[in-house]
Residue frames relative to the residue before (quaternion, step in Angstrom):
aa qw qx qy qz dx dy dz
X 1.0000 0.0000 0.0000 0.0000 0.00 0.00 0.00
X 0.6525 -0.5543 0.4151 0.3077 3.64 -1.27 1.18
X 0.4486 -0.5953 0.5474 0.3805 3.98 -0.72 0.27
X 0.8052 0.1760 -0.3066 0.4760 3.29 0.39 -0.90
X 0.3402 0.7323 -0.5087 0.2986 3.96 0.07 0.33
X 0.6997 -0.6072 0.2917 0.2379 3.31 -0.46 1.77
X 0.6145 0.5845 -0.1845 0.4968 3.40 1.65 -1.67
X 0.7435 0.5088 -0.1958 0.3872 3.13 0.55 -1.32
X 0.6103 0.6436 -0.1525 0.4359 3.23 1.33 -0.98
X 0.5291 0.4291 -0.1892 0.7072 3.36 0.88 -1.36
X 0.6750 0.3159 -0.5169 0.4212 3.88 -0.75 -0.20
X 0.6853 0.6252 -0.2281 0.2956 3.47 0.04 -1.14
X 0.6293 0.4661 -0.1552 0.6022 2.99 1.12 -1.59
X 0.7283 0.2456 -0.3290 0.5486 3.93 0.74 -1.05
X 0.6089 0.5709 -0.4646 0.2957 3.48 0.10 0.42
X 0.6198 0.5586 -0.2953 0.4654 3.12 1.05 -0.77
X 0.7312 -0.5457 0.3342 0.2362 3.69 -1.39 1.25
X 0.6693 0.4051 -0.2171 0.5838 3.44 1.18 -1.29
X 0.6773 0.3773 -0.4014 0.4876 4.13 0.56 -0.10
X 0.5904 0.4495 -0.5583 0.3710 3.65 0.76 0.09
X 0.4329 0.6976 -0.5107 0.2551 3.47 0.46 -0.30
X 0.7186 -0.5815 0.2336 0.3015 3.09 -1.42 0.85
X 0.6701 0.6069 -0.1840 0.3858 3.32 1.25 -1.46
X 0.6933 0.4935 -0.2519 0.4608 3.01 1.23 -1.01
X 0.5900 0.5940 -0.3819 0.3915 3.34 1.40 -1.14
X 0.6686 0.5384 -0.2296 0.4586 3.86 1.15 -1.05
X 0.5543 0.5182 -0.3215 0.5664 3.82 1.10 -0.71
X 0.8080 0.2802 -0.3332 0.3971 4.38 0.91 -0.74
X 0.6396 0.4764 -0.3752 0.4724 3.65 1.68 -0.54
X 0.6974 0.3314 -0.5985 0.2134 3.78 0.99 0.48
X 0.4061 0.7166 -0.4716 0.3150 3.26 1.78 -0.16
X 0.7120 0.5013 -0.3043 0.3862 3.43 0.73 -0.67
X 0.6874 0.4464 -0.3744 0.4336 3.48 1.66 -0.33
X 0.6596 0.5320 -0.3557 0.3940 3.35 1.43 0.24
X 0.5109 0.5163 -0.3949 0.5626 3.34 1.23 0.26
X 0.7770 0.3440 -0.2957 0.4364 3.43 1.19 -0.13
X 0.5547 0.5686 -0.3427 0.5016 3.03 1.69 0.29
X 0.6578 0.5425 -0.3475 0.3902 3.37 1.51 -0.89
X 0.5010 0.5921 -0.3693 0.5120 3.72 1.84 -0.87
X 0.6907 0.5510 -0.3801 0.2736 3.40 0.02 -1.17
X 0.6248 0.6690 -0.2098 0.3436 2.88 0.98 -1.70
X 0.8485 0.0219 -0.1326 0.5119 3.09 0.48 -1.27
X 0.3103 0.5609 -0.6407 0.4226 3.34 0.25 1.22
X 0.7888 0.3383 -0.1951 0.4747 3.67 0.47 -0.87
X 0.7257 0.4182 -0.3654 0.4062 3.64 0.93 -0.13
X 0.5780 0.5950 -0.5037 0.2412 3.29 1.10 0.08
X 0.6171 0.5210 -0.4286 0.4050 3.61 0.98 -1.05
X 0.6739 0.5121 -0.3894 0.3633 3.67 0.84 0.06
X 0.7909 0.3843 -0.1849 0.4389 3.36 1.10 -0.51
X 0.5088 0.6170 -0.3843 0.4613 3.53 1.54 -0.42
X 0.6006 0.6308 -0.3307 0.3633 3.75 0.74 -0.85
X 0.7501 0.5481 -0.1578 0.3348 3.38 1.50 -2.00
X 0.6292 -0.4762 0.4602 0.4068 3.21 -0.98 0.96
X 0.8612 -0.0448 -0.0275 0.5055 4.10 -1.94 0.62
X 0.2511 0.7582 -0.5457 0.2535 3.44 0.95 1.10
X 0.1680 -0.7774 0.6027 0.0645 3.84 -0.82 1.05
X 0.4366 0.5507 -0.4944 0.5116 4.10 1.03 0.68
X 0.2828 0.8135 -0.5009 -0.0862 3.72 0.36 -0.60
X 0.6367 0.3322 -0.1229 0.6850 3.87 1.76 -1.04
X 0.7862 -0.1036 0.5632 0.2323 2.41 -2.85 0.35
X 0.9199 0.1617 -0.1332 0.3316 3.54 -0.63 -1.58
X 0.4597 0.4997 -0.4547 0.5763 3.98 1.60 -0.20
X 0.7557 0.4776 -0.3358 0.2968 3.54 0.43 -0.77
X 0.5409 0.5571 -0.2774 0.5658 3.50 1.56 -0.63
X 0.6596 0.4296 -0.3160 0.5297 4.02 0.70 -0.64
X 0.6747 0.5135 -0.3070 0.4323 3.54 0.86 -0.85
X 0.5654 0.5708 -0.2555 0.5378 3.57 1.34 -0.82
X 0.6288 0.5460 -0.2668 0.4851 3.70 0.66 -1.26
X 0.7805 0.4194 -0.2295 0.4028 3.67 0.56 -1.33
X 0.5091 0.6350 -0.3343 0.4753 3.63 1.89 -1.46
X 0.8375 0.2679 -0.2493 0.4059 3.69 0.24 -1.36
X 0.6570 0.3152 -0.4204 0.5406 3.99 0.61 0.47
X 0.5820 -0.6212 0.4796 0.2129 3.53 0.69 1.03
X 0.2799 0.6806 -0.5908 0.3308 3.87 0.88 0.42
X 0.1699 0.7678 -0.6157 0.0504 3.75 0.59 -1.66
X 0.1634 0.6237 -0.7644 -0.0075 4.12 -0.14 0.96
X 0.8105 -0.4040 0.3531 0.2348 3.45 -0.01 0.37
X 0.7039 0.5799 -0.2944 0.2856 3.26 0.86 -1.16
X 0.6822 0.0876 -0.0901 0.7203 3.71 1.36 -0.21
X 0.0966 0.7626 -0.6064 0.2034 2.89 -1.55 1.49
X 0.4918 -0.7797 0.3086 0.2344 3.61 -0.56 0.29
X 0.1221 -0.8986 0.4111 0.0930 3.35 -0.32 0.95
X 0.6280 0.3771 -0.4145 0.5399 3.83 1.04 0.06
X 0.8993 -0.2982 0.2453 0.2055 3.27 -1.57 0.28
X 0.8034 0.1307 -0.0830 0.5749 2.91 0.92 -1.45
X 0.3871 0.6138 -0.4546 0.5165 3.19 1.14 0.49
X 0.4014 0.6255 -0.2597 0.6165 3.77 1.25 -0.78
X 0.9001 0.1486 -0.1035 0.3964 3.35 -0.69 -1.20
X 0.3932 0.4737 -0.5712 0.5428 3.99 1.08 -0.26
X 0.8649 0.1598 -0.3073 0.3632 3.95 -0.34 -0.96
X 0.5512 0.4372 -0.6176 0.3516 3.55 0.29 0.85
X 0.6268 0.4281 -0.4808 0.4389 3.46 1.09 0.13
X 0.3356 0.7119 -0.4016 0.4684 3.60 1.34 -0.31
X 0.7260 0.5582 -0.1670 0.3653 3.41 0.06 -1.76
X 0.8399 0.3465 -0.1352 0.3952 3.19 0.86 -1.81
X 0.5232 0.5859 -0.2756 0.5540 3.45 1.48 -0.65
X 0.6675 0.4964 -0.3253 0.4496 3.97 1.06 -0.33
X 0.7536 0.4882 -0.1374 0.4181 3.06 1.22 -1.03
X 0.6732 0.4464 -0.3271 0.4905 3.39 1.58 -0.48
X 0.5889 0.5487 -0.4749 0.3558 3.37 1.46 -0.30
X 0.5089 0.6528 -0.3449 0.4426 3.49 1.20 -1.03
X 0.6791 0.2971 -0.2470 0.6241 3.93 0.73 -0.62
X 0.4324 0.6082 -0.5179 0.4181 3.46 0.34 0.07
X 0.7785 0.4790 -0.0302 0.4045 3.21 0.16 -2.34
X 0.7131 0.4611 -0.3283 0.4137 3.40 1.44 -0.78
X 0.4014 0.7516 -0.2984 0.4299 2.99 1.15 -0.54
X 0.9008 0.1933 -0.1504 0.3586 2.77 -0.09 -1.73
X 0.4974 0.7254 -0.3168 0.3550 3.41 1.23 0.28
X 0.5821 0.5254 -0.1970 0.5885 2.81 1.75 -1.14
X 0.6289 0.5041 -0.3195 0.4983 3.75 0.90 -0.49
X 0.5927 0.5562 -0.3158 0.4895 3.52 0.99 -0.60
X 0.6245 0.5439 -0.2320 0.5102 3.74 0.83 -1.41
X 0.7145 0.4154 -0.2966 0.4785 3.83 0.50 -1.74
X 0.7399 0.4772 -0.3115 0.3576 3.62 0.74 -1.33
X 0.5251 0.3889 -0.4278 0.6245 4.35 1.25 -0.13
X 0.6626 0.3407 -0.4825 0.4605 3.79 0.04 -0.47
X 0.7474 0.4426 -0.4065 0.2832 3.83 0.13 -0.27
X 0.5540 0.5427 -0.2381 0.5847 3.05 1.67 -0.86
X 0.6078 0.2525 -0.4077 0.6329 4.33 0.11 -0.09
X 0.5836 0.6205 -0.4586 0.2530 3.92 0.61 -0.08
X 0.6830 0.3873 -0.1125 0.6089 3.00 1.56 -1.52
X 0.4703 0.6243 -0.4525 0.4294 3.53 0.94 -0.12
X 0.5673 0.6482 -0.1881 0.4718 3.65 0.96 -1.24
X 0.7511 0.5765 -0.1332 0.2928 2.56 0.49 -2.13
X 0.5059 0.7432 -0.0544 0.4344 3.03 1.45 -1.66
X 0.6480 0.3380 -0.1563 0.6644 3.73 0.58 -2.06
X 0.6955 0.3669 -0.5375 0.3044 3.77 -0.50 -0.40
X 0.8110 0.4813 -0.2461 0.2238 3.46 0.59 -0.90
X 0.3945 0.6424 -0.2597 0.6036 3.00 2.23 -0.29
X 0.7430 0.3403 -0.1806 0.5473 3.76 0.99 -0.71
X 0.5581 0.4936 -0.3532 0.5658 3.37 1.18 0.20
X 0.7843 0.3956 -0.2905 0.3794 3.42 0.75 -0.60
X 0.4461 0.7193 -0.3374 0.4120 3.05 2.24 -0.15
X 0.6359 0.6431 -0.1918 0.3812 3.09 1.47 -2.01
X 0.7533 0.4314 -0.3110 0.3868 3.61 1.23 -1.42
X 0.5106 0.7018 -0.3046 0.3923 3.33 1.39 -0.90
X 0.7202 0.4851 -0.1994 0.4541 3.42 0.94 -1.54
X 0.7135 0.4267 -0.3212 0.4535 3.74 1.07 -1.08
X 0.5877 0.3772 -0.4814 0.5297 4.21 0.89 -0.80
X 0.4443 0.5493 -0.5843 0.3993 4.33 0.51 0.06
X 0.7614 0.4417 -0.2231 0.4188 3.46 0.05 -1.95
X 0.7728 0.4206 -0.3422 0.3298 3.71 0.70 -0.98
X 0.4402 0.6978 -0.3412 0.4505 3.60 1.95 -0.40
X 0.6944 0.5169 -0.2083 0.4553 3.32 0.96 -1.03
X 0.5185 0.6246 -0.3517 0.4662 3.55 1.49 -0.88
X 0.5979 0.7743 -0.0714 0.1945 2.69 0.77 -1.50
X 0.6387 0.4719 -0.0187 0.6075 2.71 0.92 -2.28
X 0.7458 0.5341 -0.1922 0.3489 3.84 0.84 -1.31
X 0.4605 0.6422 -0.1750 0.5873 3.04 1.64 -0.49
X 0.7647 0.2975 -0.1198 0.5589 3.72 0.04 -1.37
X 0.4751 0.5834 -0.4056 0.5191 3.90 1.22 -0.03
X 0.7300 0.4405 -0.2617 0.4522 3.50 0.72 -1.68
X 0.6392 0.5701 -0.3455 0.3835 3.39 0.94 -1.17
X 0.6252 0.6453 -0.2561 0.3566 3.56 0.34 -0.93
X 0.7894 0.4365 -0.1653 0.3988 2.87 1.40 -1.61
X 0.6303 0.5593 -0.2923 0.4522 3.03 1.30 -0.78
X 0.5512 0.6146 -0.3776 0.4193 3.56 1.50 -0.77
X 0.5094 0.6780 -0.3704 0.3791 3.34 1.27 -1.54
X 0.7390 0.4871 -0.0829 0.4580 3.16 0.26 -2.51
X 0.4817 0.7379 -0.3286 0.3399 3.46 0.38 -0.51
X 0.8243 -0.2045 0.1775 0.4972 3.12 0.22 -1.75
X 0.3451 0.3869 -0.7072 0.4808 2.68 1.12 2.46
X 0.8605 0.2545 -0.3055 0.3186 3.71 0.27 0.48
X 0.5548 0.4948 -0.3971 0.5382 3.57 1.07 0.84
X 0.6275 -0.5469 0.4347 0.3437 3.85 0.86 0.66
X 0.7047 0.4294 -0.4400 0.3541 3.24 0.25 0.44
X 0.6951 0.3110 -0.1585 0.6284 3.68 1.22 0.30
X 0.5686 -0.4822 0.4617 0.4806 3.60 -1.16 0.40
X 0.2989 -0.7409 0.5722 0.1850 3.13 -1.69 0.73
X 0.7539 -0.4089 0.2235 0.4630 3.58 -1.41 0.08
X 0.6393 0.4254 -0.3212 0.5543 3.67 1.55 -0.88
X 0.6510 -0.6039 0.3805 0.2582 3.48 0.37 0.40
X 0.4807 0.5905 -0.4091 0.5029 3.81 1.70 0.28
């Protein structure tokens, strides 16, 4: 199969770990129900509207453009239904266009929130690893203080009371 072939594409894309996901799975099964809603549609509204008097559906392919424009709420006007059920095919048009559009937004917006949360906790992750370096590294440095401290003390204790008469001195008086 061709790399760049629609087929070939669509596998790939469903193959991959991050398209199995739910959101994404729901953003491709409604695209796929609007393209079958947008056929249906105007397969089934035409034998209604070609018949009607100052009808502007009259084809297959006016009906397929009219359907395209009905379900992204474009509607310029130029084709439009004028019988009943012609009416109610494009409120179902209308609504099937519009929920797919929220659908897709949706799941986009889940896609966007769901990398920002994930490099969040990634982050999140490195600081505390480097915090635990930072605490690890400062009870080190203050151990040593410590140690440098009780070193100084000693000495001075040592020195202390070998040169102020109150302990034997170095000359042995």
């Amino acid at each position: 199969m061709a790399p760049l072939s629609p087929l070939f594409v669509l596998r790939r894309l469903l193959g991959n770990e991050r398209w199995r996901r739910l959101h994404v799975k729901a953003a491709a099964g409604a695209g796929m129900a609007f393209v079958l809603v947008l056929l249906l549609g105007s397969w089934i509204i035409v034998p209604y509207e070609a018949r009607a008097p100052r009808a502007t559906i009259t084809s297959f392919p006016l009906a397929l453009w009219w359907s395209v424009e009905t379900a992204t709420t474009v509607g310029y006007g130029d084709l439009y239904p004028v019988t009943v059920p012609g009416r109610v095919i494009a409120c179902v048009v209308m609504l099937v266009g519009i929920s797919v559009f929220s659908v897709v937004t949706a799941s986009l917006a889940t896609w966007l929130v769901g990398s920002a949360a994930h490099r969040a906790r990634r982050a999140a992750a490195a600081l505390g690893h480097v915090e635990r370096e930072g605490r690890a590294d400062a009870a080190r440095e203050l151990r040593a203080l410590h140690e440098r401290f009780d070193r100084l003390e000693h000495l001075l204790a040592r020195s202390h009371g070998h040169g102020n008469g109150h302990g034997p001195t170095e000359d042995g008086g």
